[in-house]
ROGU-613694 format. One record per residue: residue in three letters; z, x, y of N, C-alpha, C, O in turn. Coordinates in nm, 4 decimals, decimal comma. Each point is the difference from the previous one (the first is absolute). Layout:
! residues N
+------+----------+----------+----------+----------+----------+----------+----------+----------+----------+----------+----------+----------+
: resn :     n_up :   n_east :  n_north :    ca_up :  ca_east : ca_north :     c_up :   c_east :  c_north :     o_up :   o_east :  o_north :
+------+----------+----------+----------+----------+----------+----------+----------+----------+----------+----------+----------+----------+
:  ala :        Z :        X :        Y :        Z :        X :        Y :        Z :        X :        Y :        Z :        X :        Y :
...
+------+----------+----------+----------+----------+----------+----------+----------+----------+----------+----------+----------+----------+
This chain:
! residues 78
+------+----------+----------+----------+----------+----------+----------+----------+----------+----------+----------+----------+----------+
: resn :     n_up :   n_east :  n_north :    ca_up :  ca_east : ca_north :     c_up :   c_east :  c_north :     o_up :   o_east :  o_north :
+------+----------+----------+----------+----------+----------+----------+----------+----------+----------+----------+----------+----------+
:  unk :   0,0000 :   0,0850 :  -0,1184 :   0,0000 :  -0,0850 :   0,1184 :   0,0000 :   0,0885 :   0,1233 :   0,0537 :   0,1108 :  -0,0009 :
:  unk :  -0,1212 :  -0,1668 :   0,1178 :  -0,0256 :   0,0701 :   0,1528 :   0,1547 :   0,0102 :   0,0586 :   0,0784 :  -0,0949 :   0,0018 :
:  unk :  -0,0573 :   0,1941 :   0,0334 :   0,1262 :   0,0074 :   0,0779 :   0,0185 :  -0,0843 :   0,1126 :   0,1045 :  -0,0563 :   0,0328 :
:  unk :  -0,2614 :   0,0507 :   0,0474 :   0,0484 :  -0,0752 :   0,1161 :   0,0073 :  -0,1658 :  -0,0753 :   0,0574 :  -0,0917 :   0,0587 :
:  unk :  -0,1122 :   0,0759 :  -0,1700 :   0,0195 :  -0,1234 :  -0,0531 :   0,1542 :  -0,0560 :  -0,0259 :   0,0422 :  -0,1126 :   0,0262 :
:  unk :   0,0400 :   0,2406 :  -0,0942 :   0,1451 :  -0,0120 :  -0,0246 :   0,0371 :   0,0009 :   0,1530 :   0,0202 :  -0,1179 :   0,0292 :
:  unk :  -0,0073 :   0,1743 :   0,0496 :   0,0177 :  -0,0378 :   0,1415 :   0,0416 :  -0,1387 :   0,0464 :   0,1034 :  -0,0393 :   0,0540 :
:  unk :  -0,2335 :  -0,0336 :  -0,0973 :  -0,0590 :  -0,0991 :   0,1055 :   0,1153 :  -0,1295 :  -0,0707 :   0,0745 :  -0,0862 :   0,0466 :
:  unk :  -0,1184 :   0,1402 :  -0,1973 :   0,0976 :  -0,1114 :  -0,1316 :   0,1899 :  -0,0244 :   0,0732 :   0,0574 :  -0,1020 :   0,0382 :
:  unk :  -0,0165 :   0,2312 :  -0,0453 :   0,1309 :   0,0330 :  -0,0134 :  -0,0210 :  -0,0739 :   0,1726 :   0,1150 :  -0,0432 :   0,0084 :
:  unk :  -0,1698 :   0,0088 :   0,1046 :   0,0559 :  -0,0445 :   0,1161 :  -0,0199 :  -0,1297 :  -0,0085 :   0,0852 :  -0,0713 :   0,0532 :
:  unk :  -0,2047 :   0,0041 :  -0,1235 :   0,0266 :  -0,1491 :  -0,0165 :   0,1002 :  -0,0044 :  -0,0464 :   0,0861 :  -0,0582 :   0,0660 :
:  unk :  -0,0449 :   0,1182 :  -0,2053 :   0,1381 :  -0,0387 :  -0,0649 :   0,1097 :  -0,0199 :   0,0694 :   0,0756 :  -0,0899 :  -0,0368 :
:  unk :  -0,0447 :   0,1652 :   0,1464 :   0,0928 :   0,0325 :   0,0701 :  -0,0158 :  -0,1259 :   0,1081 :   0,1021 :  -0,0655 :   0,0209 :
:  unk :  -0,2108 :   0,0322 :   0,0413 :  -0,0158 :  -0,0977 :   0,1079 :   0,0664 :  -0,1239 :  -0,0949 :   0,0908 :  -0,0685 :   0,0470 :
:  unk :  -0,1365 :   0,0473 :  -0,1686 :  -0,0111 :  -0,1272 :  -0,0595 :   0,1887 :  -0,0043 :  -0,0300 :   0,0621 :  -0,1058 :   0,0105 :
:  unk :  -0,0043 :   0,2184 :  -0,0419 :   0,1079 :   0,0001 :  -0,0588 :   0,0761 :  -0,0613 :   0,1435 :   0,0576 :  -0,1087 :  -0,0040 :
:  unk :  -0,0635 :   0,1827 :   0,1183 :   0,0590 :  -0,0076 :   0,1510 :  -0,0130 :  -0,2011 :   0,0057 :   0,0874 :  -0,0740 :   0,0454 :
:  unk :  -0,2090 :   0,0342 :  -0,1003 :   0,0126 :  -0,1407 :   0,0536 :   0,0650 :  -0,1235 :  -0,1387 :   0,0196 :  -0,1183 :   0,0278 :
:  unk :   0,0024 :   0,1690 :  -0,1549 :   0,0500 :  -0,0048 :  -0,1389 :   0,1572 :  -0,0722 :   0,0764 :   0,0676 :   0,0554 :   0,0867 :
:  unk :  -0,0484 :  -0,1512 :  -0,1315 :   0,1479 :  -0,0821 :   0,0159 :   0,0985 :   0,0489 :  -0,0875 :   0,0851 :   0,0868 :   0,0196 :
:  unk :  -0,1191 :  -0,1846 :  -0,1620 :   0,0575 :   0,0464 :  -0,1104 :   0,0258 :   0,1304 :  -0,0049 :  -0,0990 :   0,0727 :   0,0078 :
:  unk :   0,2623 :   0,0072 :  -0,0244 :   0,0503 :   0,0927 :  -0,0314 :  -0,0901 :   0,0552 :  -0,1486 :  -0,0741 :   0,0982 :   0,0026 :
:  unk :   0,0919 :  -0,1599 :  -0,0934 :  -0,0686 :   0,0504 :  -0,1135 :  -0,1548 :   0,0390 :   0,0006 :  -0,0281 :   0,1147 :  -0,0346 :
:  unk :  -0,0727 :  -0,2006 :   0,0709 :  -0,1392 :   0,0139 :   0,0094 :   0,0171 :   0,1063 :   0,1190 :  -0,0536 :   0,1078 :  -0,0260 :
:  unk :   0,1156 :  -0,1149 :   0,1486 :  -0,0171 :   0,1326 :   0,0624 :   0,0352 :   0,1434 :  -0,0539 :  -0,0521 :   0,1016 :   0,0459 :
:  unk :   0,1391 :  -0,1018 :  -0,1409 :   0,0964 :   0,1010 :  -0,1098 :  -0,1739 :   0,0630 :  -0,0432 :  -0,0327 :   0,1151 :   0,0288 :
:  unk :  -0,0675 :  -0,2178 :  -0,1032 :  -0,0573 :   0,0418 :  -0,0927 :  -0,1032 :   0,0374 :   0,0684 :  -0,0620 :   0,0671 :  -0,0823 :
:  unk :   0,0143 :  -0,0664 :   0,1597 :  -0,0688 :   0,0283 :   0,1209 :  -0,0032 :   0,1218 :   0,0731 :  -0,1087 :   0,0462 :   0,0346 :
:  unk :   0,1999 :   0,0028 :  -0,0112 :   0,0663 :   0,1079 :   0,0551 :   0,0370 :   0,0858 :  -0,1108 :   0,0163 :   0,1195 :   0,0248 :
:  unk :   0,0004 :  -0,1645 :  -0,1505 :  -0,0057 :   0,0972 :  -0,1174 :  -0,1527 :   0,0583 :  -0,0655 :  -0,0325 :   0,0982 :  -0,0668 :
:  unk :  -0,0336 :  -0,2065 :   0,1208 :  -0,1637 :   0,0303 :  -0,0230 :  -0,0207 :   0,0930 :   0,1047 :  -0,0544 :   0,1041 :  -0,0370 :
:  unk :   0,0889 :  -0,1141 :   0,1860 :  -0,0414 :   0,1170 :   0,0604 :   0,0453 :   0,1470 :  -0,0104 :  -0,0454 :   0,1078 :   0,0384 :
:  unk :   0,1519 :  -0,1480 :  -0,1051 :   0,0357 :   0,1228 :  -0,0507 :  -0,0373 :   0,1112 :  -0,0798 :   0,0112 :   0,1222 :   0,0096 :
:  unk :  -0,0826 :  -0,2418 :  -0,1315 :  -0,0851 :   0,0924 :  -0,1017 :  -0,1126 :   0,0509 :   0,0931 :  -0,0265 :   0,1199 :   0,0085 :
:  unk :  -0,0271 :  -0,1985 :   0,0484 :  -0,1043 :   0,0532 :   0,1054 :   0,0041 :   0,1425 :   0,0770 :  -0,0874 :   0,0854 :   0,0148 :
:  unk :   0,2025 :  -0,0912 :   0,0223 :   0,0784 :   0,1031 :   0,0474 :  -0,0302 :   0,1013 :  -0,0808 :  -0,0795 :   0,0915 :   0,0219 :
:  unk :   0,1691 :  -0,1174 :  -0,1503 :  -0,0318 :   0,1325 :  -0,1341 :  -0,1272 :   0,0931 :   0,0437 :  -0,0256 :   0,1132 :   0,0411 :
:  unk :  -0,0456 :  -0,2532 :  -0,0826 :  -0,1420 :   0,0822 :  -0,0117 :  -0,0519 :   0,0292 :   0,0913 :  -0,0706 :   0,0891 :  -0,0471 :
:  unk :   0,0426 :  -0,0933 :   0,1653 :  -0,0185 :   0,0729 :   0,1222 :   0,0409 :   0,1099 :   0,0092 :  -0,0839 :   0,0856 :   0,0282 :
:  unk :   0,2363 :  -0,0392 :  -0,0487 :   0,0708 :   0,1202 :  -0,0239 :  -0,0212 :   0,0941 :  -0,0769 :   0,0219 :   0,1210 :   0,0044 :
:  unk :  -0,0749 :  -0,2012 :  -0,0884 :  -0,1008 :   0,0996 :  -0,1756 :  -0,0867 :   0,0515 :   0,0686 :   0,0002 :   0,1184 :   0,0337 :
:  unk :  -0,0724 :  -0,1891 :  -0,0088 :  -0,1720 :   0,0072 :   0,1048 :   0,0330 :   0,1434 :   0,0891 :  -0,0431 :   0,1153 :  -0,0006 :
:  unk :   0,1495 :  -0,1961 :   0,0804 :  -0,0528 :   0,0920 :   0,1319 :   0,0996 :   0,1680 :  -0,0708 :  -0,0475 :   0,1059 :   0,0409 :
:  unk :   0,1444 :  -0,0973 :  -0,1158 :   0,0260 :   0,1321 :  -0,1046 :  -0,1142 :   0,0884 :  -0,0396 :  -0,0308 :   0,1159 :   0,0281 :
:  unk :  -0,0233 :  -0,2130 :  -0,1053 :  -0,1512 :   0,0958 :  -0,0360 :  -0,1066 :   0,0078 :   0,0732 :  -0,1084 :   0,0571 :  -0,0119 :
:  unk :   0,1514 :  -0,1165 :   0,0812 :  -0,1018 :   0,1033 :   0,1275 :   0,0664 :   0,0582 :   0,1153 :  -0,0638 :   0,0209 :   0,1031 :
:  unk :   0,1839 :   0,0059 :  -0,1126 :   0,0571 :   0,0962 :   0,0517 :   0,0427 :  -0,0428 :   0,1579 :   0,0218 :   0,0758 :   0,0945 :
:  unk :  -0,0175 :  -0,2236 :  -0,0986 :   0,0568 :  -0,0116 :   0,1154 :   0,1345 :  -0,0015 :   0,0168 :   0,0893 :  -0,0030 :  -0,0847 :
:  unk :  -0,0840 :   0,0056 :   0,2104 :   0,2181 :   0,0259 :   0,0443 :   0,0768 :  -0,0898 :   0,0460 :   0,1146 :   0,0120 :   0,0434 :
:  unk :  -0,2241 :  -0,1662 :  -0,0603 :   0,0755 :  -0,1213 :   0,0337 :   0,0568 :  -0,0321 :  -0,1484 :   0,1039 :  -0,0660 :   0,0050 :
:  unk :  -0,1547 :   0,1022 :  -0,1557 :   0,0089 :  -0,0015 :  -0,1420 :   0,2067 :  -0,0705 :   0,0300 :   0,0487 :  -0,1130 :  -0,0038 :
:  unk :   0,0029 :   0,2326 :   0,0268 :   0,1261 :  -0,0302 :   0,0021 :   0,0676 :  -0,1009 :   0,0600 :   0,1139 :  -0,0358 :  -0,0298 :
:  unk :  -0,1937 :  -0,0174 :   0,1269 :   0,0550 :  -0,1364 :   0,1158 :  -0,0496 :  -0,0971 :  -0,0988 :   0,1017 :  -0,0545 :  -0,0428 :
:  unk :  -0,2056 :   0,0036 :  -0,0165 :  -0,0098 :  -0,1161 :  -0,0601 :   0,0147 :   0,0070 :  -0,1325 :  -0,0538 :  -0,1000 :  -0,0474 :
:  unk :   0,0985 :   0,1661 :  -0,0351 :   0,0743 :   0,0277 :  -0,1166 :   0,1579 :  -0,0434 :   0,0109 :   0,0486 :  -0,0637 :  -0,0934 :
:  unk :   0,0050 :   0,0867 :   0,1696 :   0,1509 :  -0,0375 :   0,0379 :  -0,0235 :  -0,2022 :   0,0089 :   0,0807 :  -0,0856 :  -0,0365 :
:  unk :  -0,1965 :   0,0696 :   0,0878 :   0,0388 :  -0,1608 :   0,0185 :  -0,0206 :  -0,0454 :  -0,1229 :   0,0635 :  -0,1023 :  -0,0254 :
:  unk :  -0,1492 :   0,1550 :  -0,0826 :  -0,0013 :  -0,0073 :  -0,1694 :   0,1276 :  -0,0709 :  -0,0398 :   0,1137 :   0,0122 :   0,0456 :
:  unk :  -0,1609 :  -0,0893 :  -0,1420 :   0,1208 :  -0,0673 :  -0,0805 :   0,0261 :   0,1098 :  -0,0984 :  -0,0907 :   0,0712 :  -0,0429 :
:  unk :   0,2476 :  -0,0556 :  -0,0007 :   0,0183 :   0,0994 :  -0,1010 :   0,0159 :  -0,0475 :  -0,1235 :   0,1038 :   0,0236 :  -0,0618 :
:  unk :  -0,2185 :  -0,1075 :   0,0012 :   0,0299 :  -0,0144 :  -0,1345 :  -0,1266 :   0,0531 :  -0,0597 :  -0,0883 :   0,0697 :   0,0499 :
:  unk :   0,1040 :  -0,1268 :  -0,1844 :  -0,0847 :   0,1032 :  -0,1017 :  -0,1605 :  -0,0723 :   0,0764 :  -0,1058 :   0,0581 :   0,0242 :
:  unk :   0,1427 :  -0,1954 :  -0,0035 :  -0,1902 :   0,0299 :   0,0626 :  -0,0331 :   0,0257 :   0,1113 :  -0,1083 :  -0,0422 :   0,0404 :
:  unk :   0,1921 :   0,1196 :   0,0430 :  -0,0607 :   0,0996 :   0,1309 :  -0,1052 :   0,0935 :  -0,0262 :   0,0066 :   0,0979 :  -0,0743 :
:  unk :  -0,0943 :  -0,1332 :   0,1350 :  -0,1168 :   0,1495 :  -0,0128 :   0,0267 :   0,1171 :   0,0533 :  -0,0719 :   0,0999 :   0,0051 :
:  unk :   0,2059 :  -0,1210 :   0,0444 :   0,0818 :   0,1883 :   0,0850 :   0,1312 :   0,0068 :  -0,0736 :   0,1108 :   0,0266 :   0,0466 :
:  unk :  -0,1504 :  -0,0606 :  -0,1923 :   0,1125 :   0,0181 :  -0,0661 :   0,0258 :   0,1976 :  -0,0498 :  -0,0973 :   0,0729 :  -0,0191 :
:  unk :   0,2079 :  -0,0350 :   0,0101 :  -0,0704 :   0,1611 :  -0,0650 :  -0,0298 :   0,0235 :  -0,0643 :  -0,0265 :   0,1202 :  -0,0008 :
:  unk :  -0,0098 :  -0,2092 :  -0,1444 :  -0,0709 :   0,0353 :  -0,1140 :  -0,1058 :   0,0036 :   0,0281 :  -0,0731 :   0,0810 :  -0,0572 :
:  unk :   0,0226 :  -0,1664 :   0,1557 :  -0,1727 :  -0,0082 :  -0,0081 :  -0,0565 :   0,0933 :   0,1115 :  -0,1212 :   0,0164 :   0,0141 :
:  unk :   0,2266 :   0,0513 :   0,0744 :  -0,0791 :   0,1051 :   0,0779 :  -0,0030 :   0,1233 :  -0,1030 :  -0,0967 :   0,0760 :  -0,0032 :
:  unk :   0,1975 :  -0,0621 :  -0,0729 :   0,0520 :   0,0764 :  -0,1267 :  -0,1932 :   0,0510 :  -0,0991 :  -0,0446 :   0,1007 :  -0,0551 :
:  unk :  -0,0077 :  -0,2436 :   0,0851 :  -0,0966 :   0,0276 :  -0,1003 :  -0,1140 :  -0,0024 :   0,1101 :  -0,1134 :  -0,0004 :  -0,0479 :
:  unk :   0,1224 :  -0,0014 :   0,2069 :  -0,0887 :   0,0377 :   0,0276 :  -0,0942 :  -0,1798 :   0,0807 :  -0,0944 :  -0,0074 :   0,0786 :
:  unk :   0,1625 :  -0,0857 :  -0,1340 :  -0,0176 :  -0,1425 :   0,0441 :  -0,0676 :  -0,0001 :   0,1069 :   0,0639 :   0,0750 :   0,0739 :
:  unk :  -0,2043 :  -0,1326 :   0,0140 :  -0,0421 :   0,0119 :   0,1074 :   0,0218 :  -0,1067 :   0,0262 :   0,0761 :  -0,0203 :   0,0946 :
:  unk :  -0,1334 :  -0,0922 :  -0,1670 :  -0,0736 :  -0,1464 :   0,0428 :   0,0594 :  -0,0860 :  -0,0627 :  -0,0324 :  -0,1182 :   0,0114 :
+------+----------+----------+----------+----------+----------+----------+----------+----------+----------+----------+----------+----------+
């Protein structure tokens, strides 16, 4: 997937979550941008950018984060 595509994804998510009532559906929402997050952080790692570390931190820390350390471990881009 296009980075600026994960970009564009992870700010609707975020707009949509900001206008989200329900505590829960906003929960899951904001946990989706998160994974989004992951992988942006993967992305922008292997290619050596120095924002990698700023959107890796907003990553959810469970096993399906894409900025988890096993999967930079093996090298994980995308």
């Amino acid at each position: 997937m296009d980075l600026n595509q994960l970009y564009f994804d992870h700010q609707l998510i975020m707009m949509q979550a900001e206008r989200t009532l329900g505590f829960g559906a906003r929960r899951e929402l904001e946990i989706g941008a998160s994974h989004l997050a992951g992988r942006i952080g993967c992305m922008q790692r292997a290619l050596g950018a120095a924002g990698a570390p700023a959107w890796e931190a907003l990553a959810v820390g469970d096993r399906y984060s894409l900025a988890s350390p096993v999967r930079h471990q093996q090298g994980y881009a995308s």
